[in-house]
N, C-alpha and C positions, 0 to 999 in steps of 0.2 A: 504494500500500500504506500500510495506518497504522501508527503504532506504539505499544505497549503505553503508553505518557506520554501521546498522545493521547486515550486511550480513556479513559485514567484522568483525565483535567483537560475532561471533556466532561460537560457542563453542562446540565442538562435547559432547556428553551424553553417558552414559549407554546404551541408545536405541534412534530410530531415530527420528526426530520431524521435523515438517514444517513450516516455513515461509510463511504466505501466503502474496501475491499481490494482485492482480485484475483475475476478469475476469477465474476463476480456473489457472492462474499461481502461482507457490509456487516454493518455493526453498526446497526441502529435503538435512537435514545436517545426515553425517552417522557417528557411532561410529570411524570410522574410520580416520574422520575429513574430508572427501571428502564431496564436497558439489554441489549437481544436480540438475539444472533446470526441473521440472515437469509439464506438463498441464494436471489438467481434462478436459475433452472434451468430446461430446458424437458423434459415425459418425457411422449414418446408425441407430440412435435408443438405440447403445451400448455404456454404459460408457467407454474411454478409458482415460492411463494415459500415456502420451507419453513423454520419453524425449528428451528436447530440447538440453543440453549442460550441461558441468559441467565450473561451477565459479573456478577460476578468468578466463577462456581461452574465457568466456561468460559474458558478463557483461552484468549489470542490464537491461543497454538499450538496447543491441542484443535480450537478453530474451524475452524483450517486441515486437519486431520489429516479433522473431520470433513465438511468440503467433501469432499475427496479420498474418502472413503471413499461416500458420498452420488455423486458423479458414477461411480466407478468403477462402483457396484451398477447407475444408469442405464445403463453403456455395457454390460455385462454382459446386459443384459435382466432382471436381476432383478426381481420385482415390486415396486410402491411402492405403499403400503396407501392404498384409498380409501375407507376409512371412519375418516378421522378428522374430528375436528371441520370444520376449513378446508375439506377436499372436500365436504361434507355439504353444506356452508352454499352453495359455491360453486353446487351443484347445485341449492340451493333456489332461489337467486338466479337462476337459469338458468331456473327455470320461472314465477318471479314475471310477469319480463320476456317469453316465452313469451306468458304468461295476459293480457297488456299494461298489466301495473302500468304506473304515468306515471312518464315517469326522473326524477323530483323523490322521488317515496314511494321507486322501488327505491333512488336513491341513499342515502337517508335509512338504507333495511334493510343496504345493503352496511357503510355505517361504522356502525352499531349491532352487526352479524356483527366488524367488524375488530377493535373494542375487546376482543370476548372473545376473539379468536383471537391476540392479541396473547400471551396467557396458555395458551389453549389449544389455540389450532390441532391441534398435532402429535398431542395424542392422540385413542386409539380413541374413539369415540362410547360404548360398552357400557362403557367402561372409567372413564369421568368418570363423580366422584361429586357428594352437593350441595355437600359444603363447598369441592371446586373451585369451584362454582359461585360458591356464596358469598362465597370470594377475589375473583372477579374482580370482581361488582359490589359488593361492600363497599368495595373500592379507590377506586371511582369516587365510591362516595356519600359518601368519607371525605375526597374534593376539591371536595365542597362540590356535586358535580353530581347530587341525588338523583331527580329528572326523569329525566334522563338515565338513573341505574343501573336505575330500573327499566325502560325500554325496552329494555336491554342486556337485563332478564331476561328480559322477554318475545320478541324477537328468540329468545335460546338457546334455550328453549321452545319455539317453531317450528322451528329446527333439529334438536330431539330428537326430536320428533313426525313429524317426517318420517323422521327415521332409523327411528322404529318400522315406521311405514307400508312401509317397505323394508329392514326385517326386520336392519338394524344398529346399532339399541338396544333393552334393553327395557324402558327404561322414561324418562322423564322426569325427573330429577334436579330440576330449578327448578321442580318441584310445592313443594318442600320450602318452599321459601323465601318463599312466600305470605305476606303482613304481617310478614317478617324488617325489610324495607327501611322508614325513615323516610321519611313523607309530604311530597311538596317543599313548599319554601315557597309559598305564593300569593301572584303577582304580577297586582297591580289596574291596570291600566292608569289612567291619570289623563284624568278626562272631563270637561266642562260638563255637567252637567244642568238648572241653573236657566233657564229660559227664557228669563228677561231677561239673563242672562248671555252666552247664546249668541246671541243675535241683536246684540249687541256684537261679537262674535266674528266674526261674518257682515260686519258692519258693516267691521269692520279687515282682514277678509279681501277684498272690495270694493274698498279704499283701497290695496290692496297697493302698492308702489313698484316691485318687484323685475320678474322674468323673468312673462310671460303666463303660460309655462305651468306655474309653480308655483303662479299665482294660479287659474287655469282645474284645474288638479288639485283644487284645497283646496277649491273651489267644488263640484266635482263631487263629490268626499269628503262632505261634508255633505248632499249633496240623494240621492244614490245608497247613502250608508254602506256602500259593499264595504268588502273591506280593504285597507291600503294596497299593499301589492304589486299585487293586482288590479287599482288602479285607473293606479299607475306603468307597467304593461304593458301597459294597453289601447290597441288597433289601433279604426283607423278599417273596417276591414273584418272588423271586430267586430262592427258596427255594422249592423241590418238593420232598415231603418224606426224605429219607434219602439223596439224592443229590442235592448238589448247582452248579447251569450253570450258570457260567460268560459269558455275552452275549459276542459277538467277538468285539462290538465296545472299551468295555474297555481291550481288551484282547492284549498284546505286538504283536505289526505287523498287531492285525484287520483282519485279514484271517478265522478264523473260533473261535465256541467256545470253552471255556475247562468245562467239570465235573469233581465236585472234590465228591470223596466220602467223606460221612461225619460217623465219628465214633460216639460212644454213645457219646464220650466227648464232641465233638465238637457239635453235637447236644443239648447237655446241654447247651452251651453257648447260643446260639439260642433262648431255650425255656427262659434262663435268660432273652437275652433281649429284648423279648415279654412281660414281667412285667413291663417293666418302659411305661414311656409315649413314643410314637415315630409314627410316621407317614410310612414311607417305609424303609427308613432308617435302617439297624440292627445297626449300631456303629453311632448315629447321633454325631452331633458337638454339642460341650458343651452351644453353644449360641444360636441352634437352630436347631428343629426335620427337618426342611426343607432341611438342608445340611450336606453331609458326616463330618466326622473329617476332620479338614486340616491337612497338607502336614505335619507339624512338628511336630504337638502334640504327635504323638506316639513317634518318637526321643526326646522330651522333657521330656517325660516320664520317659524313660530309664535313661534320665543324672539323674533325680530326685531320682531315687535308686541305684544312684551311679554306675550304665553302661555307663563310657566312649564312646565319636563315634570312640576311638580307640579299643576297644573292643567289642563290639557289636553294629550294626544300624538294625533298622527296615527291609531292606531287608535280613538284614543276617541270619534271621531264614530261607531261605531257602537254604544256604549253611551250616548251623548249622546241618537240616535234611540231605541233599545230603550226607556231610561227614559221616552221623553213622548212616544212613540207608546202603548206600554202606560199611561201617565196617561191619555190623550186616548180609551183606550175602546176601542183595536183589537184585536181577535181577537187573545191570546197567537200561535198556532201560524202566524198568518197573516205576525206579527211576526217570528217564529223563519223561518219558509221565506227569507224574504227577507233575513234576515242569513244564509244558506245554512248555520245549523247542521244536520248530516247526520243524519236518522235511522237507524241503524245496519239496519233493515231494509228489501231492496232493493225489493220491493215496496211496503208502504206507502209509501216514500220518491216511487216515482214517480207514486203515486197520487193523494197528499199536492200533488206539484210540480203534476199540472192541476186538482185539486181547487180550488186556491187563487189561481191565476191573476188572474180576475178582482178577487178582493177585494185583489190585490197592485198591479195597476193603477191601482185607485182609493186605494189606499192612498198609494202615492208620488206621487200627481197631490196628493192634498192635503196631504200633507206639504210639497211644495216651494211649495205656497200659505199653510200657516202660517210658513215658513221668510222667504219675502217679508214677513207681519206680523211676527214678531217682527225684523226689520233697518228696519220703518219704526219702530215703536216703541222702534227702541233712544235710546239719549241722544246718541250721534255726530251 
């Protein structure tokens, strides 16, 4: 059980933590410094987590009075409303996963649903208006996350429209709020473009000291330009002839997968690091054949040869390529297939993907042979 000094000398965090009481009552404190009374509860078989109130307008003893009064109405068989926000969303999420969103996107929609349900779970769907709406993602874009607030809007959005569709809302409230929200800022990832630059870069990447398969990643990063995730995950039974298919769950957005054609080059990395020890893994972590490299190593890399993250990061090999493939005269679209930006329609997307195949083949065969001139040409 906690007691009222505790609640009051509890400290908002980085991320959100719980208090617990009794009986699944807790207190959730949010980065935010708001702090909501929460019950686990199970009604009907279902785990639920229902909020009661937010502290101080709720004090310790309301909390507990309305645990008590919440389990009674349960054992009672009283009804418990499911149309309010939290069921709504829950429901949505139930069919995403259904429909086989990849659990990377549903995850994504669950904590985008949690942020506003933090605020508004409990109530009716028909009953929220926009300026609740507004509350919740103003809050967020007022922590600096405007990215973020407005995927929260659009998120609620989908949960209100579905409420329509089953006839328990009528309307959509986060219509309102349409260019309410401040544009986030853009972040430019930092890249080499200049040619003679980067084949220095090649060059220092070659010379590596460190672990193979940081150096066999970076290598592959440049001649392949996925993104760095994609290429930290890639399996050897990925791997089918000359093409590697990143399945869609590790794929940005989860919709479908990408083929990357692979050059002599890049297939030479491949057969390299099938020589070492490793398990599925082509780039394993330096601590073990069981897991990809993490998140930084390959950024760590680069500082270590003296590549600023003002000057080159790990995803920037793929604006590295974009920029001097498009100098060099290649088909825009043929360019874009192959950094797998998605075209939002599902049809021409797939039409689009063998459309362009061929001129993708030849496109990264000669890429990874300008990639060999500019590391002869560099001054190393």
């Amino acid at each position: 059980m906690i007691t009222d000094l505790e609640i009051r000398k509890a400290k908002p965090r980085e991320t959100r933590y719980n208090l617990a009481d009794q009986g699944g009552l807790y207190l959730l404190v949010l980065p935010s410094g708001k702090k909501v009374w929460r019950l686990a509860h199970r009604v009907s078989g279902k785990t639920r987590q229902t909020t009661l109130g937010h502290y101080p307008e709720m004090s310790l003893i309301a909390a507990r009075e309305a645990q008590f009064e919440m389990k009674r109405r349960v054992k009672s068989g009283a009804p418990v409303s499911e149309d309010t926000f939290r069921a709504i969303s829950h429901e949505l999420q139930t069919r995403k996963a259904e429909a086989g969103l990849s659990p990377r996107t549903l995850e994504t929609f669950k904590w985008l649903c949690r942020l506003a349900e933090d605020v508004i779970g409990d109530r009716k769907l028909h009953d929220i208006r926009p300026n609740e709406c507004w509350g919740v993602v103003k809050a967020i874009e007022d922590s600096g996350r405007r990215h973020t607030a407005r995927r929260v809007r659009t998120a609620m959005g989908e949960v209100f429209r579905f409420g329509m569709r089953t006839g328990r809302s009528h309307g959509d409230p986060t219509a309102a709020l349409r260019g309410a929200l401040m544009k986030p800022r853009t972040k430019h990832r930092a890249a080499i473009t200049s040619p003679e630059r980067f084949g220095v870069l090649l060059s220092l990447i070659d010379a590596y000291p460190g672990s193979y398969s940081i150096r066999l990643a970076l290598k592959f990063s440049a001649l392949t330009f996925a993104r760095p995730g994609e290429i930290r995950g890639a399996r050897f039974s990925e791997i089918n002839g000359d093409v590697w298919t990143i399945p869609k769950e590790r794929m940005k957005g989860g919709r479908i997968h990408h083929d990357v054609p692979l050059s002599r080059q890049a297939l030479a990395v491949v057969e390299e690091a099938r020589r070492f020890p490793h398990r599925d893994f082509i780039f394993p972590s330096v601590r073990s054949l069981d897991r990809p490299l993490s998140e930084n190593t390959l950024g760590s890399a680069l500082l270590s040869m003296g590549i600023t993250s003002e000057e080159h990061v790990p995803h920037g090999f793929r604006a590295s390529a974009s920029t001097m493939l498009n100098e060099q005269g290649f088909v825009k679209d043929v360019v874009e297939k192959q950094l797998a930006h998605l075209d939002e329609d599902d049809v021409r997307r797939a039409y689009n993907r063998a459309l362009y195949w061929l001129e993708r083949v030849t496109m990264m065969q000669r890429w990874a042979d300008y990639l060999d001139e500019l590391k002869k040409d560099s001054a190393l």
